[in-house]
C-alpha positions in Angstrom: 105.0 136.9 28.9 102.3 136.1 31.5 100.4 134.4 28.2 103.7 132.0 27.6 103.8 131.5 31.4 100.5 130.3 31.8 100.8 127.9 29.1 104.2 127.1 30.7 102.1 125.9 33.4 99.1 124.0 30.9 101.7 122.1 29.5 103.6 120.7 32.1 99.7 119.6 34.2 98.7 118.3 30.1 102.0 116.5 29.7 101.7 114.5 32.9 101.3 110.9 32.1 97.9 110.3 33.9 96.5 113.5 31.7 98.4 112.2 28.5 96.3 108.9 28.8 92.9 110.3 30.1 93.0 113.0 26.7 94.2 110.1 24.7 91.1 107.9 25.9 88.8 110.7 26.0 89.5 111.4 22.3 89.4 108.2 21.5 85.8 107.6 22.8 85.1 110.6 21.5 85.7 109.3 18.1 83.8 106.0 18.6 80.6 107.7 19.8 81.2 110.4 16.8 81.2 107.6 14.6 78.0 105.1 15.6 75.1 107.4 15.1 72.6 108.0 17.6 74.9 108.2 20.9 76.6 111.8 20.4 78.7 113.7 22.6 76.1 114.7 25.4 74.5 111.2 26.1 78.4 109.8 26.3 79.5 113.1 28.8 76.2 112.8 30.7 76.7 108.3 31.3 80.6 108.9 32.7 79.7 111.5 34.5 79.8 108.9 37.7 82.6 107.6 36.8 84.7 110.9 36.8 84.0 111.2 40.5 87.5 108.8 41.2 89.2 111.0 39.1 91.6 114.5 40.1 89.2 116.9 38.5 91.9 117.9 36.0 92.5 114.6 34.4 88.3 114.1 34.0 87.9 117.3 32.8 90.9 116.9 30.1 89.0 113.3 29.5 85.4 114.4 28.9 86.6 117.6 26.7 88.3 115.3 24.4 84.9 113.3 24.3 83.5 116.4 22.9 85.9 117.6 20.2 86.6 114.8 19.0 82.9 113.7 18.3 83.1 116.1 15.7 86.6 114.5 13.8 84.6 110.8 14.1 81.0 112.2 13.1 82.8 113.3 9.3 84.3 110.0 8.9 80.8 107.8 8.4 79.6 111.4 6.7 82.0 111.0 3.8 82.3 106.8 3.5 78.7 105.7 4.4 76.8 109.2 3.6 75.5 108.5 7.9 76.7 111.1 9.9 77.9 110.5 13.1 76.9 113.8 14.8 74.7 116.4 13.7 77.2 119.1 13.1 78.8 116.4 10.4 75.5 116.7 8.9 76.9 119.2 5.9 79.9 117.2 5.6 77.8 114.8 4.2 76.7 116.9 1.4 80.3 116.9 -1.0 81.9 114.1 1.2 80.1 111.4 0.0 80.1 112.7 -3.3 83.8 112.9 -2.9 84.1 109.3 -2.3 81.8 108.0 -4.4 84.3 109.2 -7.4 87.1 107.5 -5.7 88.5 110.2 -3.4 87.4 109.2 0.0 90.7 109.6 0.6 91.0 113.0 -0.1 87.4 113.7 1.7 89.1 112.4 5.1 92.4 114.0 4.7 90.6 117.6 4.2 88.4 117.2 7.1 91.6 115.9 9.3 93.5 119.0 8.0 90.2 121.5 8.3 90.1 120.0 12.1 93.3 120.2 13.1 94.2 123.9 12.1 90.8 125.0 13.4 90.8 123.2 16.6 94.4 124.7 17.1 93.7 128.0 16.1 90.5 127.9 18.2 92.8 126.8 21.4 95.1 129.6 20.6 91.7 132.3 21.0 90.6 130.3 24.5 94.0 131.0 25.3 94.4 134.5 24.4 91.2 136.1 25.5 90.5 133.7 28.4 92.3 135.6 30.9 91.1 139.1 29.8 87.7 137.6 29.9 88.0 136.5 33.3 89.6 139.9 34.6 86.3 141.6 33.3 84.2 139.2 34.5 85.9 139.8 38.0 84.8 143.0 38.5 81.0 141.5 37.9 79.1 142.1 41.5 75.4 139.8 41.7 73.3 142.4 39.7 75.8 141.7 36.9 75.9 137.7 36.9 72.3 137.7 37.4 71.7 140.0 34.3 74.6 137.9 32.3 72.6 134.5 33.3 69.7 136.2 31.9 71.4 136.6 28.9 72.6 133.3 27.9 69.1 132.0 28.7 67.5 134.3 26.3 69.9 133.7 23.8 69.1 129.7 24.1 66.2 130.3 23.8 66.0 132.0 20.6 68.9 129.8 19.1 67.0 126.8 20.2 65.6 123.8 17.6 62.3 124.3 16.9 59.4 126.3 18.2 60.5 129.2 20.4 57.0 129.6 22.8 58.2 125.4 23.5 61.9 126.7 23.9 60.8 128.9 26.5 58.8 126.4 28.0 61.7 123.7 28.2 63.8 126.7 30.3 60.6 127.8 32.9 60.3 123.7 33.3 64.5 123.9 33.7 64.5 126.5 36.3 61.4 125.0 37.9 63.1 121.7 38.7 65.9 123.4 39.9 64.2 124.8 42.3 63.2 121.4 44.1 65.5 121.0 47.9 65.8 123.1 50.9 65.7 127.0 50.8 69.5 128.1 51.6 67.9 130.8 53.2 64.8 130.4 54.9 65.9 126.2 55.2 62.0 125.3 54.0 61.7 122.7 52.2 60.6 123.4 47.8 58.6 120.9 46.0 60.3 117.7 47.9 56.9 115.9 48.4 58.1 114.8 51.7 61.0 112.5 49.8 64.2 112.7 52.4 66.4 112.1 49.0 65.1 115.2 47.2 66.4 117.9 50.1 69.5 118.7 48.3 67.8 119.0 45.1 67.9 116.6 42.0 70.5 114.6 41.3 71.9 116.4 37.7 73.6 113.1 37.1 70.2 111.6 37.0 68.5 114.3 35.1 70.7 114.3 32.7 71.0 111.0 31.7 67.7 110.5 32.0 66.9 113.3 28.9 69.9 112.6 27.2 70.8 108.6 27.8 67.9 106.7 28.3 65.8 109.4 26.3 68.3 109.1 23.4 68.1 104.9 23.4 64.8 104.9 23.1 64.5 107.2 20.1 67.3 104.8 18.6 65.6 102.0 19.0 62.6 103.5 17.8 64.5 104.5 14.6 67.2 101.6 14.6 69.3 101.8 11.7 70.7 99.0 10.1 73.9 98.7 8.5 72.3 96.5 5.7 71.8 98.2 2.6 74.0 101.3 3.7 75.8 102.2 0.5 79.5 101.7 1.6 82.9 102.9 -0.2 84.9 100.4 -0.4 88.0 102.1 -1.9 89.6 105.2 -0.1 91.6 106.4 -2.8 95.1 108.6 -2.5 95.0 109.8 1.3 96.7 113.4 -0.3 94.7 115.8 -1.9 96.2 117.3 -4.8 97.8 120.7 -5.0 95.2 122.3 -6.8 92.4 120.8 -4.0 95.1 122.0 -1.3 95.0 125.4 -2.7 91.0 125.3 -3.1 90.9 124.5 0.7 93.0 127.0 2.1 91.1 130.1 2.5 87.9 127.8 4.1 90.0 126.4 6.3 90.1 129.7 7.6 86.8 131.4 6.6 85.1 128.6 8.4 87.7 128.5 11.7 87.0 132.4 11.8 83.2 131.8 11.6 82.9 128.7 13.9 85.0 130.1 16.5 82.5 133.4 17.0 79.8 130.8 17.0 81.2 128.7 19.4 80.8 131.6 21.9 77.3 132.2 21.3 74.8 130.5 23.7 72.8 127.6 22.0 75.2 127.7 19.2 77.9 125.6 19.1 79.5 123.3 16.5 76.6 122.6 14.7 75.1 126.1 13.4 78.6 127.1 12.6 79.1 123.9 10.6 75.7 124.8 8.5 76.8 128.7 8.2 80.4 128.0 7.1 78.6 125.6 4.4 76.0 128.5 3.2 79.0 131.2 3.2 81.4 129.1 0.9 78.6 128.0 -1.0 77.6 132.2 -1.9 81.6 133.2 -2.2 82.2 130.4 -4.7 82.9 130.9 -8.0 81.3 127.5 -9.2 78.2 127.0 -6.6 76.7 124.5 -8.7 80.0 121.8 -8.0 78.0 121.9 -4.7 76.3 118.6 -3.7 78.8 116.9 -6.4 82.0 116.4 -4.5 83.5 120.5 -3.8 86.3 119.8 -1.7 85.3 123.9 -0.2 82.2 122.2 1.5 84.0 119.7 3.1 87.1 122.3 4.5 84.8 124.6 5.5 81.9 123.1 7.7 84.7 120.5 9.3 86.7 123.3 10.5 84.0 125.6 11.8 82.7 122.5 13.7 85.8 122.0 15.2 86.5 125.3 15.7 82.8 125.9 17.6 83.3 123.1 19.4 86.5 124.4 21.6 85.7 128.2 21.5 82.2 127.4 23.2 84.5 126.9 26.5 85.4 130.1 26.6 82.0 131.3 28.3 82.0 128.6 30.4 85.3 128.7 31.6 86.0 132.3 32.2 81.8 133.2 33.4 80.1 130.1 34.4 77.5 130.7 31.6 77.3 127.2 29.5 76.9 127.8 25.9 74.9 124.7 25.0 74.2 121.3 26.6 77.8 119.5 26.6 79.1 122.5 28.4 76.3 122.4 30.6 77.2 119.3 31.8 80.8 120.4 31.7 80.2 123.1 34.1 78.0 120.6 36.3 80.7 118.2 35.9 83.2 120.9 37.7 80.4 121.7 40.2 80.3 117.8 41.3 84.5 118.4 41.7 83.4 121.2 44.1 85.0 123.4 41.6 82.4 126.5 40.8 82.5 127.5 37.1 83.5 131.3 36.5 86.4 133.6 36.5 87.8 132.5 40.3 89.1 128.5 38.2 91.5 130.8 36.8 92.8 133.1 39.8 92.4 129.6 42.7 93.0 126.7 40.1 95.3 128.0 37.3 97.1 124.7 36.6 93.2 123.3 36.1 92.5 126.1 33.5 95.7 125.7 31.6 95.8 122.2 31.7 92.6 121.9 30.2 93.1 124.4 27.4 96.5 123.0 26.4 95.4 119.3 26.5 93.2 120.5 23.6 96.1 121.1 21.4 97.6 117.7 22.7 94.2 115.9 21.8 94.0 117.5 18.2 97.2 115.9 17.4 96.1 112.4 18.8 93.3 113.0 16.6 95.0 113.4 13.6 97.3 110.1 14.1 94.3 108.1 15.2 91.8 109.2 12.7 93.2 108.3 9.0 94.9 104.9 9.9 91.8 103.3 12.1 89.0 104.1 8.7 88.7 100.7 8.3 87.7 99.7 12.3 85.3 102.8 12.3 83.7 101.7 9.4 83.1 97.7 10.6 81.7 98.9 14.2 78.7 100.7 11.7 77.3 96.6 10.9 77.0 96.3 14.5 72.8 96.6 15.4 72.1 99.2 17.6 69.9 96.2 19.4 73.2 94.5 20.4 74.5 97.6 22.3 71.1 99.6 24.1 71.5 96.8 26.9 75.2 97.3 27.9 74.5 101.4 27.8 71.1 101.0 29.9 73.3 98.7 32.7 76.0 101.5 32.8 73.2 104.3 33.0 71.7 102.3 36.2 74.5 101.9 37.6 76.4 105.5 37.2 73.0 106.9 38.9 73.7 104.5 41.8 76.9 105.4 42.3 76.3 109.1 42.8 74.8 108.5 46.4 74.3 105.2 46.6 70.4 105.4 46.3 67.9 103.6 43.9 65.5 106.9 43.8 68.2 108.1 41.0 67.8 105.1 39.2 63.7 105.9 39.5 64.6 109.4 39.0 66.5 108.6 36.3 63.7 106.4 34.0 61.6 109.4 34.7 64.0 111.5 32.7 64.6 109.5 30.0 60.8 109.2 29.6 60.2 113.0 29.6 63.1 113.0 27.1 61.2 110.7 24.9 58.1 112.4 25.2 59.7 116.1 24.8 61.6 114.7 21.8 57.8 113.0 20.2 56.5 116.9 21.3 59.4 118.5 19.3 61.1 120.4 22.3 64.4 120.1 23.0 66.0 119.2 26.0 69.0 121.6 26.0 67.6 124.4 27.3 65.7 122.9 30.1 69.3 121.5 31.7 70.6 124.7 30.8 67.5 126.5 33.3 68.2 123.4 35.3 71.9 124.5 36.3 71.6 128.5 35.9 68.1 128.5 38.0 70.1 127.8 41.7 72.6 130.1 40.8 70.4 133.0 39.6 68.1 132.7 42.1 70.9 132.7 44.8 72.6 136.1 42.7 68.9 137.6 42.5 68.9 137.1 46.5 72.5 139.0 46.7 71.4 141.7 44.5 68.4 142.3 46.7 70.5 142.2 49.7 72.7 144.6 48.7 70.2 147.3 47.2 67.6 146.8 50.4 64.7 145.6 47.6 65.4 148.1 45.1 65.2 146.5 41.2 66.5 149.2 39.7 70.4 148.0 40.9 69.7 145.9 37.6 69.3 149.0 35.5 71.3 151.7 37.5 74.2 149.5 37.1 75.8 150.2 33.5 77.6 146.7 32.9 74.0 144.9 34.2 71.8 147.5 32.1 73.9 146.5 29.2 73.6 142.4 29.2 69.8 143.1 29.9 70.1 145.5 26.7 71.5 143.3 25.1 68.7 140.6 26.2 65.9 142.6 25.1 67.6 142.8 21.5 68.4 139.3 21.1 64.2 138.6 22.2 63.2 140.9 19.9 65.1 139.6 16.8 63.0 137.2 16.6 59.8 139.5 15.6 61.3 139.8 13.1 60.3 138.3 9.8 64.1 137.9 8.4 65.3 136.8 11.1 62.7 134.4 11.8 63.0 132.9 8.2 66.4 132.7 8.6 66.0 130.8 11.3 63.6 128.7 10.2 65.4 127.6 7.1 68.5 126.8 9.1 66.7 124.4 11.3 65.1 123.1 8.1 68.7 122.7 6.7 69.4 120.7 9.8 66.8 118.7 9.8 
């Protein structure tokens, strides 16, 4: 009953008009920026960022969610027509999507990965609905040993599920947490790494920062690697939109191998939508009967990646929601997002700001089925915005980069501090490290620290509260395992391979 109640409440902050039109342009966006490659999902979150600042925290909260999810229903519809994905989780779609259309059942391609999306992304709501609250009522009981130890967690585990080298991963998150120390000690009131600039005593801007590594650093890597729509080998006939009966029955059970597997995913930090999109496509590719239809048009590798996308997508909420850890970068600039709405991420949103929480969760189910209805009957316009140069459109995102970093205090050192970014980003991305898990050490560093300083408080100086403490003891358990996976050699290989996949 309390469950029903508490979506009682969801629905009727999701149905208000204002929240009905924010989802509905949210997912809308969301599909634009899924489709034209090279923008994605964090660059888009991490540009309105500003702009959310005249909105009721609900209603941009709803908006930039439905930026997020439904980036991964418009990053499979260039992935099947134009063989370009969108996003990188649509990345496998690609794979039998293309193929698909390419023998005349585009139609068929898009339909699946509608269906796929739509049941995951629902069924994935459901789970944030169900175990959000018992989540939350755990983590309440969490004291600062606890939080700390849990932070410590999800930054380990980022690091190890990172892109690329893991000594550079764990280089992006020291230079993360470093740069969250720059401001004025809470405690002491000294000044940290300010170099005498007025502007930096509260800290970095994370608006700045973050469009800085992921706008400006992301239009520069486009521009280095501008793709042209010339030449792109274009379907031009979509076929029967309704799969048949026999596909219908073939995509069934990886509708829901790949919604189970995505959402576990989803919760894990650093992974996401787009390592449960590549290990729904290796698990229906090793249960099949016929592997080798693989890479020639299986409709099973089309249902299963788009629905563990989907499903990874909305599930890696959960963490952030109910403990204030961010699973990945979108939620990281989720949860700074909230933090800018004077709302701190964890298990209190729930308890102080229920119709917030619900209204969120239930505007997800609103914005699958907006996503449905948009996505098949607007093919055509998604396709035509692909012959548009990626020249024509750097100029008008740069502009609204300048000026959402002005508007956040009114001062031109974010617009500095945000060219700085974007040229690290550029540089980290030439040095192969990823940015994710320095803005992850970039919002967990204040508020580990600041636990850390509790922790001490309360035991007089003793460390071993982290270890005496069973709950703590176990997350830095748990920590140690996850770090030592990756000795490994299978592990490491698998690893490897997956990013290889990816790549």
């Amino acid at each position: 009953m309390e469950l029903l109640n508490n979506l009682g409440i969801g629905f009727a902050t999701a149905l208000s008009l204002t929240n009905i039109l924010y989802c509905f342009f949210g997912v809308l966006l969301g599909t634009l920026i899924g489709v034209l490659p090279g923008l994605g999902a964090v660059a888009t979150i991490a540009m309105l960022l500003p702009a959310t600042f005249a909105l009721p925290p609900v209603s941009a909260l709803i908006m930039l969610a439905g930026i997020y999810y439904g980036a991964q229903y418009g990053g499979s519809t260039t992935a099947i027509l134009v063989n370009l994905p969108g996003e990188s989780s649509s990345v496998v779609t690609a794979l039998d999507g293309y193929q698909m259309a390419r023998k005349g059942r585009a139609g068929a391609a898009l339909t699946t990965a509608a269906i796929g999306s739509f049941v995951a992304g629902s069924l994935a709501t459901l789970l944030i609905a169900m175990f959000a609250a018992p989540l939350a009522e755990m983590a309440l009981a969490f004291g600062p040993p606890e939080y700390f130890s849990l932070m410590v967690l999800g930054l380990v585990a980022s690091v190890v599920l990172a892109h690329g080298s893991l000594l550079k991963a764990i280089a992006m998150i020291l230079v993360g947490l470093l740069i969250g120390l720059v401001g004025t000690d809470v405690s002491s009131g000294f000044q940290r790494f300010t170099f005498e600039v007025p502007e930096f005593e509260e800290g970095l801007s994370f608006v700045a920062v973050a469009m800085g590594l992921f706008g400006l650093g992301e239009i520069v890597r486009n521009l280095e690697h501008e793709r042209h729509a010339t030449g792109v080998p274009q379907i031009h006939r979509i076929g029967r939109l309704m799969p048949t009966c026999e596909e219908i029955r073939r995509m069934i059970a990886p509708i829901f191998r790949g919604t189970t597997l995505g959402s576990l995913l989803g919760i894990l930090p650093g992974g996401g939508a787009m390592l449960a999109s590549f290990a729904a496509y290796s698990l229906e590719k090793k249960l099949s009967r016929t592997p080798g239809e693989f890479g020639c048009g299986a409709i099973e590798g089309v249902a299963g990646p788009e629905s563990a996308n989907n499903a990874g997508a909305q599930t890696s909420f959960i963490p952030m929601l109910t403990l204030g850890i961010p699973s990945n970068a979108v939620m990281a600039l989720m949860a700074g997002a909230m933090i800018l709405h004077g709302i701190q991420p964890g298990p209190t949103v729930m308890t102080e700001q229920p119709a917030l929480f619900w209204g969120m969760i239930t505007s997800m189910w609103i914005g699958n089925v907006m996503l449905v209805i948009l996505n098949l009957p607007l093919v055509g316009l998604w396709v035509r915005l692909l012959t548009v140069p990626y020249h024509y459109l750097f100029p008008v995102i740069v502009v609204i980069c300048a000026i959402g970093a002005f508007s956040v205090s009114n001062s031109v050192i974010d617009i500095h501090l945000m060219a700085l970014f974007g040229l690290l980003g550029y540089l980290f991305y030439k040095l192969d490290c990823e940015a994710a898990p320095l803005l992850l050490g970039f919002i967990l560093g204040p508020m580990m620290e600041e636990y850390l300083r509790r922790a001490m408080l309360l035991s007089r100086g003793d460390f071993s509260v982290f270890v005496t403490r069973p709950i703590s003891a176990l997350l830095l358990a748990l920590a140690a395992i996850t770090l030592a996976l990756v000795v490994l050699p299978a592990f490491r290989k698998t690893r490897e391979e997956a990013f290889q996949d990816e790549d």
